[in-house]
N, C-alpha and C positions, 0 to 999 in steps of 0.2 A: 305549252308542252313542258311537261316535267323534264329538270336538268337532272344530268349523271350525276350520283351521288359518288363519293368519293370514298375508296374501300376503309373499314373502318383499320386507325392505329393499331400494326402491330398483327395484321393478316391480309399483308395482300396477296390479291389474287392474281392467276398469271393466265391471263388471254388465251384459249385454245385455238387450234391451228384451222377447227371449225369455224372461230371468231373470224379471222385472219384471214381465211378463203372467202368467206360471205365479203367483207368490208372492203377487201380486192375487188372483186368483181364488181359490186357499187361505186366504187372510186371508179372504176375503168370505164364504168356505160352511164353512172351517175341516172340509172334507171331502174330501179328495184324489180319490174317484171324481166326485163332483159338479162339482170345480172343471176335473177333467181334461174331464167332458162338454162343458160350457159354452165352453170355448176350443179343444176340437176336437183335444186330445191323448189319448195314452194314458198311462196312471196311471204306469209307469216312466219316460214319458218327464218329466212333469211333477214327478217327485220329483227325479231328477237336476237338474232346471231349480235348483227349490228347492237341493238341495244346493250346487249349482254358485254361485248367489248368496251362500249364508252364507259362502263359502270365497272371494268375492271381497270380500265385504264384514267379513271378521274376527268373525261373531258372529253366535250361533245365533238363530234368528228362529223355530222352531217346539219346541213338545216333542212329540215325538210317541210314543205310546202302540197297543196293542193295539186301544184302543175309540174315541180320542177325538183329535183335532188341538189342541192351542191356542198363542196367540199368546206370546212371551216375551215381556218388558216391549222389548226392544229389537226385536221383531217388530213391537208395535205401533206403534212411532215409524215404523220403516219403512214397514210397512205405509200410514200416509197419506201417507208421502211416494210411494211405490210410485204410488199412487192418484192423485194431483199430478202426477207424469210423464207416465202414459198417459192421462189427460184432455189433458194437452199434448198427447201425441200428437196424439190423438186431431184437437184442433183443427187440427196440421198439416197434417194430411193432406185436411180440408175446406178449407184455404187453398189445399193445392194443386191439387185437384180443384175449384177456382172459377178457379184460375190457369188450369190447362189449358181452361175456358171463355170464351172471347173477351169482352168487354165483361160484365164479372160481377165484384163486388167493388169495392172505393173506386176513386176516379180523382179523385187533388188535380189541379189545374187554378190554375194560376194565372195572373191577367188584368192588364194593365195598366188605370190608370183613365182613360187616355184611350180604352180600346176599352170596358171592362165594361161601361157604361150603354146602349150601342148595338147589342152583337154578342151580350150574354148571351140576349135574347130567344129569338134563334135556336137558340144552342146549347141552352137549356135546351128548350126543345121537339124540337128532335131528340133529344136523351137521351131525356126524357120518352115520346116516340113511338115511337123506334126502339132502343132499348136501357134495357130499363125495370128490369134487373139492375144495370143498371149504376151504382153509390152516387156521385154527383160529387160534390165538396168544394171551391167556387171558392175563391178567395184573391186578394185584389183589392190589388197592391202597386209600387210603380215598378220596374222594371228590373234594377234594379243588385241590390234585396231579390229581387225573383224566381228571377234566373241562381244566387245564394247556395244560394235553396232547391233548386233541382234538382239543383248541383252536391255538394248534400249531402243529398240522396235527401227532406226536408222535403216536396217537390211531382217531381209524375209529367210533366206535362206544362204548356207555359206556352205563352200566347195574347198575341203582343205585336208590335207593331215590328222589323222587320228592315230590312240585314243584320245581324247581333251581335258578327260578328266574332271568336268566342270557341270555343276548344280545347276538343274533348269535346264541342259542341251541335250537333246535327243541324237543320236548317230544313225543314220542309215548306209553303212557301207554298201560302197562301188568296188572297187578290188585293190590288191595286192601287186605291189611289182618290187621288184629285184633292183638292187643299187648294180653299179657296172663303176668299174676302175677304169678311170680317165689316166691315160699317162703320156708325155711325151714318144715321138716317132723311136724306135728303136731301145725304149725301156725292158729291160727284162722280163717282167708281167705281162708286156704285150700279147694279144691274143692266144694268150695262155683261157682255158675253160677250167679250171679247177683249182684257183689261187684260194689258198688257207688264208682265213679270214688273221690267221696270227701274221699273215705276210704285213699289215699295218699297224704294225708295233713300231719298225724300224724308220717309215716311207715320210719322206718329207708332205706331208701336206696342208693342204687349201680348203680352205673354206668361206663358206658364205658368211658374212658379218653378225653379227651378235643383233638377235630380234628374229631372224630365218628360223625356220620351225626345223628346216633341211639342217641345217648346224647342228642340232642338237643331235636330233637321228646322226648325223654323220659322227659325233661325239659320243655319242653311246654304243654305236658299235665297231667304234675304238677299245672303248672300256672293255667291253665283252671279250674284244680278242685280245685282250693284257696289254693294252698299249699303257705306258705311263703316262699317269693322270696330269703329268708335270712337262711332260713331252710338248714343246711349244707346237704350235701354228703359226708357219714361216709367216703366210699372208692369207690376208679375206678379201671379198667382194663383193659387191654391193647387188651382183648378180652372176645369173652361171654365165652367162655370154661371157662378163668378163673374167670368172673364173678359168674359162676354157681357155680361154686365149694365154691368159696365165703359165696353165699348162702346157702349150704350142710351143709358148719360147723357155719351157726349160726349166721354169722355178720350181717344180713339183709334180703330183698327182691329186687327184680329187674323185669323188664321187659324185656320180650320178645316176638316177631313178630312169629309167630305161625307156617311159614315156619322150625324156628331155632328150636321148640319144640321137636321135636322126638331125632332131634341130640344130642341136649345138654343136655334134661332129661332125657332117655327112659332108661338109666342103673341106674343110681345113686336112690335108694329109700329112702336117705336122705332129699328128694326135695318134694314140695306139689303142684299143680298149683291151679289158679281161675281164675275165665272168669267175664267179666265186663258185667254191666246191659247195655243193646243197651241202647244209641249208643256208640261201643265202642270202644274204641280209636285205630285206626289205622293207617298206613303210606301206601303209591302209592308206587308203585312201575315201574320202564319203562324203556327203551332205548331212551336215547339219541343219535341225531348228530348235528353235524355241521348244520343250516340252509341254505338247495337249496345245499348238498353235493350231488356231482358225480352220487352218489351210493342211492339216496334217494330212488326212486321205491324199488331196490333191498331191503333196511333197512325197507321198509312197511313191504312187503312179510314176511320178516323173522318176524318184528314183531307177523302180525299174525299169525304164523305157531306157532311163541313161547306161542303165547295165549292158542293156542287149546291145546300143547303141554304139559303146565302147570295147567289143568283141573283137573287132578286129587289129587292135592294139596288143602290145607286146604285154599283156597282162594277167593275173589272176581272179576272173570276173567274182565277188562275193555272192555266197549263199545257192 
């Protein structure tokens, strides 16, 4: 029997997955009509397969006989690697056949932590409810870490603060809410509805630590009401939980987005709120992706599902 020639220098050939499937099948039943039934070929065609692979691959991989198939020692090696491929495949192809299914398979998500503790609720019950294929993986990190992950495929979609400003991200705004003045029990501002945003010119306060997206909004509409750009910030935190507390015992006042309100105040009756005179200062809120990703349609959908979903929140639903 003529031996595999060996691809000539400098063009070799690369084994097709039709090689690979025949050569499987013969390795497994080591019975060329058997192997031919199973994958749905006929026995000529399956032997050329075989052929066609030793002659891309340099080295004979069967002996074969009158009565009997068997493996060569380099047939065996092959052979599990053979095996290793079309399991790959194989998983392929259920990757993509979950792809071409809308809401089906992972979906990283990643949350800023000034929304996580207030908007996760909802999202996870919508998932939960209305797309129960669908595997979400949150990631709960400031801004500047999240845009990283999605710019380098880490996370699928991200739930944070807008606008971003940033090449390559698409915005789907969710809504609009209102900052609320956090102030100690018995401050003057307290339950006041109509504080002039120039009342935080003078107001000792509190903010989240430097990387909070919240900090900066909270610092910009300082600027706007003439606060001095030079006017310290007593103290920051590394969260509003402890921001609030902050507040509780006395050091100051601070803001917060109206989503956070029930969480962070609704025990402590140390604490007072007030509402600003329209228009009052507020931040967007949205889902981010990738610009022209895979999964766009799908990331509409869920947007508005997430809109109608978060109606009954103290908010301004977008669009």
């Amino acid at each position: 029997m003529a031996q595999p020639t060996t691809p000539a220098a400098g063009r070799p050939r690369q084994p097709s997955l039709s090689q690979l499937r025949a050569f499987a099948a013969v390795a497994e039943h080591l019975h060329f009509r058997e192997a031919a039934a199973e994958i749905g070929m006929s026995q000529p065609a399956l032997s050329g397969a075989v052929s066609a692979l030793e002659d891309a691959l340099g080295v004979q991989l069967l002996e074969r006989t009158t009565r009997k198939v068997l493996l060569s020692p380099a047939g065996e090696r092959v052979a599990a690697r053979a095996r290793t491929v079309m399991e790959a495949v194989g998983d392929l192809m259920e990757e993509a056949e979950a792809a071409r299914a809308p809401f089906t398979g992972v979906l990283r998500l990643g949350v800023i932590p000034t929304v996580a503790p207030y908007l996760l609720p909802t999202v996870l019950k919508l998932v939960h409810g209305t797309y129960p294929d669908l595997d979400l993986q949150v990631h709960e990190e400031q801004t500047a870490s999240l845009l990283d992950g999605l710019a380098h495929g880490r996370l699928d979609l991200l739930l944070l603060a807008v606008p971003l400003g940033v090449a390559g991200v698409t915005e789907l705004p969710l809504f609009d809410e209102d900052f609320v003045l956090v102030a100690p029990k018995e401050h003057w501002l307290g339950g006041r509805g109509d504080i002039p945003r120039e009342a935080l010119r003078e107001l000792d306060l509190l903010l989240l630590d430097e990387g909070h997206c919240l900090r900066d909004q909270a610092l910009d509409i300082c600027r706007e009401a003439g606060r001095d750009e030079g006017a310290a910030v007593t103290t920051s935190a590394a969260g509003l939980s402890t921001l609030v507390q902050l507040v509780a015992g006395g050091m100051g006042v601070t803001l917060l987005p109206r989503t956070a309100l029930r969480v962070e105040t609704g025990r402590n009756e140390e604490l007072t709120t007030g509402y600003f005179d329209d228009p009052a200062p507020s931040r967007r809120i949205a889902l981010a992706m990738r610009t022209g990703a895979a999964r766009q349609r799908e990331f509409e959908e869920f947007a508005q599902a997430l809109r109608t979903a978060l109606r009954p929140l103290p908010v301004r639903i977008a669009g």
